[in-house]
Structure formats: structure tokens, C-alpha cells
VOPAGU-2260 file (C-alpha; in pm, 1 decimal, decimal comma):
REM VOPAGU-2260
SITE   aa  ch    i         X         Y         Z
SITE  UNK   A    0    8368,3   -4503,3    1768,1
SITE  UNK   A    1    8049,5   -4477,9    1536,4
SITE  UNK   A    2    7940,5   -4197,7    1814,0
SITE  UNK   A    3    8188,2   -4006,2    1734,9
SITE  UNK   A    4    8132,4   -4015,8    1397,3
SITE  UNK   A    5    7830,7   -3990,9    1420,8
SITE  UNK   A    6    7854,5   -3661,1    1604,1
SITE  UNK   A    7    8119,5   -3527,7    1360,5
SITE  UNK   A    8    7861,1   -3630,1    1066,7
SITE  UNK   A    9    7583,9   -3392,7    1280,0
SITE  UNK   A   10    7869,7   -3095,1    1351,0
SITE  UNK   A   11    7968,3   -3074,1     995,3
SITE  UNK   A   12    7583,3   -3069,9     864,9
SITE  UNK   A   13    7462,6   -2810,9    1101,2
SITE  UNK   A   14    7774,1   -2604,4    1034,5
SITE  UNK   A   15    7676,7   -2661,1     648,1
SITE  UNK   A   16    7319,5   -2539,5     698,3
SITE  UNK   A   17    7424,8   -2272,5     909,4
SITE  UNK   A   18    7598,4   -2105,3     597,1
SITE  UNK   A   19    7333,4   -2181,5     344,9
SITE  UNK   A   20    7092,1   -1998,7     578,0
SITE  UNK   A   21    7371,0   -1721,8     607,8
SITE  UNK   A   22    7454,0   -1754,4     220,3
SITE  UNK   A   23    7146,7   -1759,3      25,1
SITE  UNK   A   24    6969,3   -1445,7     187,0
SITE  UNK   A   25    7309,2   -1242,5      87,7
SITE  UNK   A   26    7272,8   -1435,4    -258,2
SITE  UNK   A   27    6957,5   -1349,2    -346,7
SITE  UNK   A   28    6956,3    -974,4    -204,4
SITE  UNK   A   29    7278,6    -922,1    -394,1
SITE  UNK   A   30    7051,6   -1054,6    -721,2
SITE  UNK   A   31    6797,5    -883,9    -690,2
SITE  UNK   A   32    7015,4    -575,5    -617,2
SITE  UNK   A   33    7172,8    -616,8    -965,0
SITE  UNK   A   34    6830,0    -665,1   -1151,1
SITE  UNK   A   35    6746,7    -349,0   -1006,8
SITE  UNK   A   36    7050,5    -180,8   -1156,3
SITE  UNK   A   37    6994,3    -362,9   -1474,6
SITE  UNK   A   38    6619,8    -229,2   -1476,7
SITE  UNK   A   39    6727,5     136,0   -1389,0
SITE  UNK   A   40    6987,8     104,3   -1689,9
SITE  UNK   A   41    6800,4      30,2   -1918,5
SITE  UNK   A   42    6513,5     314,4   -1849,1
SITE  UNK   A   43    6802,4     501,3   -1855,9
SITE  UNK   A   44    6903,0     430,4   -2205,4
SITE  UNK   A   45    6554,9     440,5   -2285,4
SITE  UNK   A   46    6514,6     817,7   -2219,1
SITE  UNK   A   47    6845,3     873,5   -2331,3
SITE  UNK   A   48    6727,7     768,7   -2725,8
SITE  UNK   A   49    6385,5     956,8   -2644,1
SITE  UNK   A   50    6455,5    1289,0   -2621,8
SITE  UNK   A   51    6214,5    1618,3   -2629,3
SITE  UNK   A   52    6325,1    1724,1   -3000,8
SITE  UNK   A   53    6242,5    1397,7   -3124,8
SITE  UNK   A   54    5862,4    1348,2   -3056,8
SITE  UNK   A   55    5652,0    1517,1   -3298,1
SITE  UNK   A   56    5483,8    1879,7   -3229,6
SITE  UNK   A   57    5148,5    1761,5   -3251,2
SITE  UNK   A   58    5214,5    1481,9   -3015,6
SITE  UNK   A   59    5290,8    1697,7   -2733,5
SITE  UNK   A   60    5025,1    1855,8   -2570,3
SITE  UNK   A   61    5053,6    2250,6   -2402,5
SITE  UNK   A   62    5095,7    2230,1   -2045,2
SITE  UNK   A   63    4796,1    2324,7   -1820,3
SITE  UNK   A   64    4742,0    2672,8   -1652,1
SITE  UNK   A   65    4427,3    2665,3   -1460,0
SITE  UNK   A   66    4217,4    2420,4   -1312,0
SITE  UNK   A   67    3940,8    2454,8   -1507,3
SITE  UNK   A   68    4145,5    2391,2   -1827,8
SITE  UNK   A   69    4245,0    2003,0   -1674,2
SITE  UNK   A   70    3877,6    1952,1   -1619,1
SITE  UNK   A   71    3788,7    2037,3   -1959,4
SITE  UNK   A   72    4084,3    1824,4   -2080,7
SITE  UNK   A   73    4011,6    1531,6   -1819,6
SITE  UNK   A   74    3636,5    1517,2   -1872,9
SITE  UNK   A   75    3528,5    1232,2   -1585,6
SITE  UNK   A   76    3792,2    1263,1   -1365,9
SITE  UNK   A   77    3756,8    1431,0   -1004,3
SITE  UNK   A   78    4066,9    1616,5    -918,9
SITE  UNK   A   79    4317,0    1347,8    -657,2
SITE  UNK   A   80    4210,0    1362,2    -350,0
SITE  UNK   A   81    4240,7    1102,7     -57,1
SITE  UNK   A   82    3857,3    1064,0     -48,1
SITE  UNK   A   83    3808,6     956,5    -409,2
SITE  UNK   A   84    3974,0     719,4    -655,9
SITE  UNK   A   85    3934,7     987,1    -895,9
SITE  UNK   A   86    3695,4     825,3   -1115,7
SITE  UNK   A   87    3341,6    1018,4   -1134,7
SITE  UNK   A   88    3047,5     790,2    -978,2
SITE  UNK   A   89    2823,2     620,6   -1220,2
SITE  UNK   A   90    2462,3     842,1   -1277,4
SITE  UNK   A   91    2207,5     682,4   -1049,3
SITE  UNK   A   92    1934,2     499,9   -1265,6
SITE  UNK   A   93    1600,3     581,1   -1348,9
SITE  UNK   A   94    1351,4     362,6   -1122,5
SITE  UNK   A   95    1158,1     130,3   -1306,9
SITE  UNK   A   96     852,1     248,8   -1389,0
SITE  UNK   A   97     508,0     148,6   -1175,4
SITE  UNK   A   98     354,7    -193,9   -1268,9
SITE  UNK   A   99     600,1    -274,3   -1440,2
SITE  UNK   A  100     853,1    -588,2   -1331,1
């Protein structure tokens, strides 16, 4: 008789954990599904309130029309490549003069 139970006790606790390792996967995808929904609202709303009429003339800057006019606005910055991180290498320094440590 205990067997039995026994067994039924086992049945019933694998079925159990069988479910929670079904159920909380779906749980937390659904979860983080809605967060992402919640996030993309609320950039949504942001942009909504900040429109193009609203920020100040000076605050906007003229968009570019040659290359040579980013450089000059993005002093220190190599155009993107995929060899570069677009940061301009430190200058090499001087070498210390002779005899002296």
C-alpha cells in the first residue's frame, strides 16, 4: 500500500514540475514581451510631446552637405568605418630627451 502511494506521491510531483518547466518560460517571455511594449509606448509618447516646432531655432543645427563640412563639425572623429572605432589615435610622444631618466 505505501508503494503505491508512494508512486502516486512521485507521478503527481513530476507531472507538477513538468508544468512549471513548461509554465514559467511562457511566463516570463510573455513579461518581458509586455515590458517591451510598455518601453516602446512610452518612447512613443515621448516623441509624440517633442515635436520639430517645439525645439528652439538655435538648437537645431543645419544638416550636412559635404564631407568636409562633418569633419570640420566633428573635429577628432575618423569617418565609421569597420577598421576604426572612430576615435582619432592619441599623437605619439616626444622621446625623452638623452641623459635624461
Amino acid at each position: 500500500m505505501s508503494s503505491l502511494f508512494l508512486r502516486s506521491i512521485r507521478l503527481i510531483m513530476r507531472l507538477f514540475t513538468y508544468g512549471l518547466s513548461v509554465a514559467l518560460p511562457s511566463f516570463c517571455f510573455l513579461g518581458l514581451t509586455g515590458c517591451a511594449e510598455d518601453n516602446e509606448a512610452a518612447i512613443n509618447e515621448q516623441a509624440a510631446k517633442t515635436r520639430a516646432d517645439t525645439i528652439p531655432a538655435d538648437k537645431v543645427s543645419p544638416p550636412v552637405s559635404s564631407q568636409a563640412e562633418w569633419a570640420k563639425r566633428n573635429a577628432g572623429l575618423n569617418p565609421a568605418s569597420s577598421s576604426n572605432t572612430g576615435v582619432m589615435p592619441m599623437p605619439k610622444r616626444p622621446a625623452p630627451a638623452a641623459g635624461k631618466n
